[in-house]
N, C-alpha and C positions, 0 to 999 in steps of 0.2 A: 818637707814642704809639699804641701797639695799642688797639682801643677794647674794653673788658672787656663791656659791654651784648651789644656782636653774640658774642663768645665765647660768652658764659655762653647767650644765646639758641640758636646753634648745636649747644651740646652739649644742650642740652635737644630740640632736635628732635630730634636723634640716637638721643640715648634714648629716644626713644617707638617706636622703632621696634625690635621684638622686646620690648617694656617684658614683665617678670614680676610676678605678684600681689604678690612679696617688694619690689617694686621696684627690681627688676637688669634687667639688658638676655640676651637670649638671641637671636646674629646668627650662626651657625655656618657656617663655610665652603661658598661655592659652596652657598648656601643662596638663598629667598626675598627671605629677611631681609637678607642679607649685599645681594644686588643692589638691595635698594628705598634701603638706605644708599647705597650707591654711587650709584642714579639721583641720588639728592638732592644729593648733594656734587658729581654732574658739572655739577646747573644751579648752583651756588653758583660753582664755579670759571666755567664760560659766562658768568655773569654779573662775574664777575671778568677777562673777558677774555682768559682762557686756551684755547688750543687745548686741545679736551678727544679723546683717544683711548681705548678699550677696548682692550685688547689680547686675541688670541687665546686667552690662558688666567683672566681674569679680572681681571685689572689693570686698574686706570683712573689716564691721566695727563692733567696741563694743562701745555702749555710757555709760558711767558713768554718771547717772545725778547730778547734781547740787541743790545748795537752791533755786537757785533764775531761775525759768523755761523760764522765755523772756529774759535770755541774748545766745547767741551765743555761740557754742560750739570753745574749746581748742583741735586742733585737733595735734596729736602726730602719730609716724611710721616710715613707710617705704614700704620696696619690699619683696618679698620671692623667685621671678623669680634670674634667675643666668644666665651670661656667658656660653660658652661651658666650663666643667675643667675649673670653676671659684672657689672662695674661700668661708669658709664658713662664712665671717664676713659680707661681702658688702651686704646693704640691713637688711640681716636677725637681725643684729646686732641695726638697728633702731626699729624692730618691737618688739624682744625680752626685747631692753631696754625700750621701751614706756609701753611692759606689765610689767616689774615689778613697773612702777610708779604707776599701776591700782594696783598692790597690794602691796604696801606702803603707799599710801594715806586708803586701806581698813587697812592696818593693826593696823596703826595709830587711826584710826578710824574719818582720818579727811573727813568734808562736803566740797565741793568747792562751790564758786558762781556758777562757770560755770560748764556747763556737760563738761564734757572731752570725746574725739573720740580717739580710736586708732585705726587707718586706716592703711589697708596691701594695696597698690596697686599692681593692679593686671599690668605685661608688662613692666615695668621701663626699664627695659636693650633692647639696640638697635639691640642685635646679630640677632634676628630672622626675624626682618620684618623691619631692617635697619630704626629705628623709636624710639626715646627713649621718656620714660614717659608717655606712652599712656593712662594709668589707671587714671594719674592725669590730663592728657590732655584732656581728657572724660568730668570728672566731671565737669573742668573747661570752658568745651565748646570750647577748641583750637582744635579739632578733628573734622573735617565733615564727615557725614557716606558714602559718598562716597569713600573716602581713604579706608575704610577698607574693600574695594573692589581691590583697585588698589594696593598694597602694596603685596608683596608676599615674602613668604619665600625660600629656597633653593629647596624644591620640590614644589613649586608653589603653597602653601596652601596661603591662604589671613587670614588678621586676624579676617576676618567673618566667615568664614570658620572653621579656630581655634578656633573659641568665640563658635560657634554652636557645634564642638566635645566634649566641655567639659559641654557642658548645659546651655550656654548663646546664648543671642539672640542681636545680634549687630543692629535691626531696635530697640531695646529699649535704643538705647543711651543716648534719652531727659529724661526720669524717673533717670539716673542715675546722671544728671546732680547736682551741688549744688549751690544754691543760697549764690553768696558773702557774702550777710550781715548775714550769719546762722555761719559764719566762723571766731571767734574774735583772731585768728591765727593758724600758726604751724611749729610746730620743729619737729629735723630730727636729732637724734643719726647719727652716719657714722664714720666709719673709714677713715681717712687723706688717702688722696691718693700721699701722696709727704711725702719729710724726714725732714721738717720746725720742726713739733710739736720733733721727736725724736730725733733730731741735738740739739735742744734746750731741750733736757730734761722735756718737760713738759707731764703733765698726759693727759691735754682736751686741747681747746680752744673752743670760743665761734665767731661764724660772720656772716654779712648775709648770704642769701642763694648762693650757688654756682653754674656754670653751669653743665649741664649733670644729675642732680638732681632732683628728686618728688620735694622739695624745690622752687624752680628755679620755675616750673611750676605756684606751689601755690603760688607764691610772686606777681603775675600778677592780683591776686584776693583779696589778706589777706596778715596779716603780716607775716612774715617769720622769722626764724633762722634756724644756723645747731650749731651743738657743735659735735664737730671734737676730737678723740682718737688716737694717733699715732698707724701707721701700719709700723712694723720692716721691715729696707729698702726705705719704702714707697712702699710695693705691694700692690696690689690691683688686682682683676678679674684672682687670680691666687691660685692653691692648696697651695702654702706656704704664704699667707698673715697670719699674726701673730698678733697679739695684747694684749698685755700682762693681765691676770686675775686684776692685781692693777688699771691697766688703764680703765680695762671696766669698775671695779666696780665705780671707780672716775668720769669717764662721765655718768653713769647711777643716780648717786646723784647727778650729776650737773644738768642731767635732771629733777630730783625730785622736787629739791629744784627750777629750773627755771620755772614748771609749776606750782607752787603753787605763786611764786611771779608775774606772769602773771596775776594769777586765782584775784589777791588784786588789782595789777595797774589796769587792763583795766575794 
């Protein structure tokens, strides 16, 4: 069982970091903010025991490895970037939930076939540079580095430009790319951006990938899911998106138990 304590502690750090007067989170791409997130989730996974990597464009992964070293990694996550006075579940809520699988499977003390990835993309949200999913768009080679010349944000920064303020170099796009066949899928925690799951009273649901989504992206490369947790309302990209501590801990064990039955099928 997922422990809901360190969850709910985890998204609260999170949230503090870009916190707004309304009480939302503001982390915008290849931004300050977007990086002092990521610092923090790379000592969480260090401390989780994962190889933690940067990637040339602003990605940060940790791999868990496996018994069996020539199969293909189980990649899990999300985003840590935000909306302007966006909320603090979208996104963060997939990265948080993937690391506590890294430390359920450690605490277990279970081996997987596969390494397992938990990948933060770096850009997901479109607010900045009118452009959603960049980070997975990258990897997946949907991105020419010319775009990331032509694309600009409200004061006319590009996201090369962006990428180079915080210590990345956007002419190394191809190092960050990742070969399909290393990729034996991935899921994607998320909170429901509609009122289906909490009309209907349920905790999760599980479906393919959806649009607007890191998911969506990677489904063009590898297999995909998301497994979806009602947001009261159905908000989303807003300081009052909600989701209840029962709920999260229930899709974070759905996750659990979905990347171990993964780890047997494929």
């Amino acid at each position: 069982m997922a422990d809901s304590k360190r969850i709910q502690d985890n998204l609260k750090a999170l949230a503090a970091i870009g916190v707004t007067p309304e009480g939302g989170v503001t982390r915008l791409a290849w931004s300050g903010l977007e990086r002092e997130a990521h610092r923090l989730a790379t000592r969480w996974m260090e401390e989780a025991s994962l190889k933690v990597t940067s990637d040339a464009i602003g990605n940060t992964y940790g791999r868990r490895e496996g018994s069996d070293p020539g199969l293909p990694t189980i990649m899990i996550g999300s985003h840590l970037d935000t909306v302007n006075n966006g909320g603090n579940l979208d996104g963060t809520l997939g990265m948080v939930g993937g690391l506590e699988v890294i430390r359920e499977l450690n605490a277990k003390g279970v081996t997987t076939r596969h390494p397992i990835t938990l990948m933060i993309f770096a850009a997901e949200e479109a607010v900045r540079f009118a452009d959603t999913c960049m980070g997975s768009k990258l990897i997946t080679g949907a991105v020419k580095r010319e775009l990331l010349d032509q694309l600009k944000d409200a004061q006319g920064v590009s996201p090369a430009e962006a990428m180079r303020s915080v210590g990345f170099d956007p002419d190394r796009i191809e190092e960050a790319r990742w070969d399909a066949a290393s990729i034996a899928g991935y899921l994607e925690l998320h909170i429901e951006q509609s009122t289906v799951l909490e009309k209907l009273g349920y905790s999760h649901n599980m479906m393919p990938s959806a649009a607007g989504h890191d998911a969506r992206i990677m489904s063009f490369v590898t297999r995909t899911g998301m497994i979806f947790v009602p947001s009261k309302g159905g908000v989303s990209h807003n300081p009052k998106e909600y989701t209840a501590p029962e709920d999260i801990l229930a899709g974070v064990n759905v996750l659990v138990g979905t990347v171990q039955g993964l780890d047997l099928a494929l």
